[in-house]
C-alpha positions as a Markdown table, in Angstrom:
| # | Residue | x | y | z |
|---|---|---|---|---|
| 1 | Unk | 111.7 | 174.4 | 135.0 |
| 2 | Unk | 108.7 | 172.4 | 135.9 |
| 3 | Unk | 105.6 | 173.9 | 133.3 |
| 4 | Unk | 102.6 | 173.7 | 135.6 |
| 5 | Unk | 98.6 | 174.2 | 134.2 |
| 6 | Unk | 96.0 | 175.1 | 136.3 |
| 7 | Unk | 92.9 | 173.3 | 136.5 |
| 8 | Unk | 90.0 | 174.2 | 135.2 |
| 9 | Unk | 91.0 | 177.6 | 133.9 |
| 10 | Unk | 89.8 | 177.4 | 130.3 |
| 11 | Unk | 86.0 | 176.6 | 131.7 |
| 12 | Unk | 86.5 | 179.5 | 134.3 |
| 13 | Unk | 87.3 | 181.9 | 131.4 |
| 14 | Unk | 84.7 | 180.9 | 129.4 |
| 15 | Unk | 81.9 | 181.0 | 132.2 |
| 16 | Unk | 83.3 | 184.8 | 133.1 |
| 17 | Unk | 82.8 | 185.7 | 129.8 |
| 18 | Unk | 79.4 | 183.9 | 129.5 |
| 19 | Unk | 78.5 | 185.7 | 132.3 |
| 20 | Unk | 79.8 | 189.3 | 131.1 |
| 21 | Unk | 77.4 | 188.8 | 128.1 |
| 22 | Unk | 80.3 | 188.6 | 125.9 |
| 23 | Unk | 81.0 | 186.0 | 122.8 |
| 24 | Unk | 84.6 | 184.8 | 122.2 |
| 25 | Unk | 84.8 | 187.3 | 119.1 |
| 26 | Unk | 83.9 | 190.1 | 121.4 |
| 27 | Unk | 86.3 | 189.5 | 124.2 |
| 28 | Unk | 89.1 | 188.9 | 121.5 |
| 29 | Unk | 88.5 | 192.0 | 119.9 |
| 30 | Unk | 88.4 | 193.6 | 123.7 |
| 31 | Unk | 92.0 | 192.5 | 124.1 |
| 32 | Unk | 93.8 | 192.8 | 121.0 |
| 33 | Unk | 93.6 | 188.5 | 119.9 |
| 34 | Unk | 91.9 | 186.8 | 117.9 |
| 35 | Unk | 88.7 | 184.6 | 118.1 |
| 36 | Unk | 90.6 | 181.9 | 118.1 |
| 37 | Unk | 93.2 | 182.4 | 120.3 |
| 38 | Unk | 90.4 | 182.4 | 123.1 |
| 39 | Unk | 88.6 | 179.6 | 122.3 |
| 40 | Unk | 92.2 | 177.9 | 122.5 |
| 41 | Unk | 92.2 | 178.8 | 125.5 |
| 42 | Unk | 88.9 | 178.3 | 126.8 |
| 43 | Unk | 89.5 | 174.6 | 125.8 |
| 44 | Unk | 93.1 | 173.6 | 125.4 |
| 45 | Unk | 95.1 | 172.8 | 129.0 |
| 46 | Unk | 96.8 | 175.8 | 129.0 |
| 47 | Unk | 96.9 | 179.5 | 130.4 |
| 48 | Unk | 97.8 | 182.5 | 128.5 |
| 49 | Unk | 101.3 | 184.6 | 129.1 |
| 50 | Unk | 100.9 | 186.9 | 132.3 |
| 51 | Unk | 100.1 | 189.8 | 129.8 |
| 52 | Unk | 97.4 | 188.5 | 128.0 |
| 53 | Unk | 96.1 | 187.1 | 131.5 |
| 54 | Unk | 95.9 | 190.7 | 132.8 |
| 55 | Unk | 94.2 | 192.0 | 129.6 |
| 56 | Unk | 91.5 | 189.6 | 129.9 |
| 57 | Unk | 91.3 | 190.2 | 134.1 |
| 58 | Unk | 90.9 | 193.8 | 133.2 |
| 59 | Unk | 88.7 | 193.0 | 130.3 |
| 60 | Unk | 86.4 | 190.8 | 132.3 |
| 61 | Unk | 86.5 | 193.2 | 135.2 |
| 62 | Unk | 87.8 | 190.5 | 137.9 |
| 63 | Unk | 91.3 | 189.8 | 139.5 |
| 64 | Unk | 94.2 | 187.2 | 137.5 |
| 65 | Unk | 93.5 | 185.0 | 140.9 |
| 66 | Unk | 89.8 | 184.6 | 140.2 |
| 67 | Unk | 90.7 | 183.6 | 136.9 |
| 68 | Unk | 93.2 | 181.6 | 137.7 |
| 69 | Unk | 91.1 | 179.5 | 140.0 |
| 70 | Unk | 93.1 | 181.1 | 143.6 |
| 71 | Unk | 89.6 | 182.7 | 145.0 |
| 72 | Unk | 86.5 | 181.7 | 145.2 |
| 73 | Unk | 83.6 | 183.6 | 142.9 |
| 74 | Unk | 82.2 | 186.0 | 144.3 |
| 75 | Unk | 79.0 | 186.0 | 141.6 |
| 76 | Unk | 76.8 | 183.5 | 140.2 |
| 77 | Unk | 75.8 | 183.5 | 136.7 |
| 78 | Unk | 72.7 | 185.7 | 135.8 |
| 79 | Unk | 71.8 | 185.7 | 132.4 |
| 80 | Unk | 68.8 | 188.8 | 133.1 |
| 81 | Unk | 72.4 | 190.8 | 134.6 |
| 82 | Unk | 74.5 | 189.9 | 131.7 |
| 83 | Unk | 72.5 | 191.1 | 129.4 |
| 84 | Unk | 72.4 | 194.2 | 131.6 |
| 85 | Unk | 75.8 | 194.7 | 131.4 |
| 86 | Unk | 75.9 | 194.1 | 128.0 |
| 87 | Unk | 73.7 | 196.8 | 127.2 |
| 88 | Unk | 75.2 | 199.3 | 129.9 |
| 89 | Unk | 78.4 | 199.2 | 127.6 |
| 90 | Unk | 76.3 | 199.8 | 124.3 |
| 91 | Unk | 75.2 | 202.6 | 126.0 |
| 92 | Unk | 78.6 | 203.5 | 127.1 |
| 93 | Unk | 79.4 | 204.1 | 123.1 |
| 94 | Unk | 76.6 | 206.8 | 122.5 |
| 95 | Unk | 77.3 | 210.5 | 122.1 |
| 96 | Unk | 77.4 | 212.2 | 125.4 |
| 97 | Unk | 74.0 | 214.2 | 124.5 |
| 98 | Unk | 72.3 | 210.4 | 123.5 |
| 99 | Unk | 73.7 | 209.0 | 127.0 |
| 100 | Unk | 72.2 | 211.6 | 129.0 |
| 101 | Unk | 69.4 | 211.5 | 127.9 |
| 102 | Unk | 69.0 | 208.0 | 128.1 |
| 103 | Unk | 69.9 | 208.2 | 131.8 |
| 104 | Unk | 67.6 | 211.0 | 132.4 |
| 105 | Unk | 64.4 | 209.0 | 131.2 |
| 106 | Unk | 65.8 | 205.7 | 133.6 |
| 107 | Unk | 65.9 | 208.2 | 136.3 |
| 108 | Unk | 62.8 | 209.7 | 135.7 |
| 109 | Unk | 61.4 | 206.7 | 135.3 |
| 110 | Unk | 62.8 | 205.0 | 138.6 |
| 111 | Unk | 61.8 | 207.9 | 140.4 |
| 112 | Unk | 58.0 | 207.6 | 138.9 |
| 113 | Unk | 58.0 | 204.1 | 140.2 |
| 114 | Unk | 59.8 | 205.0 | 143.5 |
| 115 | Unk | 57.1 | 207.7 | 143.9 |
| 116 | Unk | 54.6 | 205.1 | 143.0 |
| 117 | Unk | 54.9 | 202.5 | 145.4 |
| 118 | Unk | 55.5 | 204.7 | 149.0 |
């Protein structure tokens, strides 16, 4: 059987993970490799087994085809959002009681500005 790469997946992965605010250690630890495994990836010519493929698709919240280079993106890189997101899962971690109030003073706080400028 003819072993076939696909081009430019290792710069793919590591601009989706760039973007998703996330270091090599922390996706690894996210799906069960280590560090180095995905910066093998991220620079060898090669693509990971289909299961590791769909732990870092669900890991990196977009499809295996995205990754794999079969659709388009559909976002560009935003470092202000990534490090939005990256915060939004710290915050996923707190205590229930922590996390609501956190999102009670960002509402509160939207609202105060919503209220502000109509």
């Amino acid at each position: 059987m003819k072993e076939r790469t696909i081009e430019g997946f290792g710069e793919r992965l590591a601009e989706i993970r760039q973007s998703r605010g996330l270091t090599q250690s922390d996706l690894a630890e996210k799906v069960g490799v280590s560090q180095r495994v995905i910066a093998y990836y991220e620079h060898a010519e090669a693509q990971p087994p289909g299961a590791l493929l769909v732990d870092l698709a669900k890991t990196l919240q977009v499809s295996a085809d995205h990754l794999l280079g079969l659709k388009l993106p559909k976002e560009t890189k935003n470092p202000k959002r990534a490090r939005l997101m990256k915060r939004l899962q710290r915050l996923e971690k707190l205590p229930p009681t922590d996390l609501r109030f956190v999102l009670k003073m960002v509402d509160g706080l939207i609202d105060q500005r919503s209220r502000a400028s109509a």
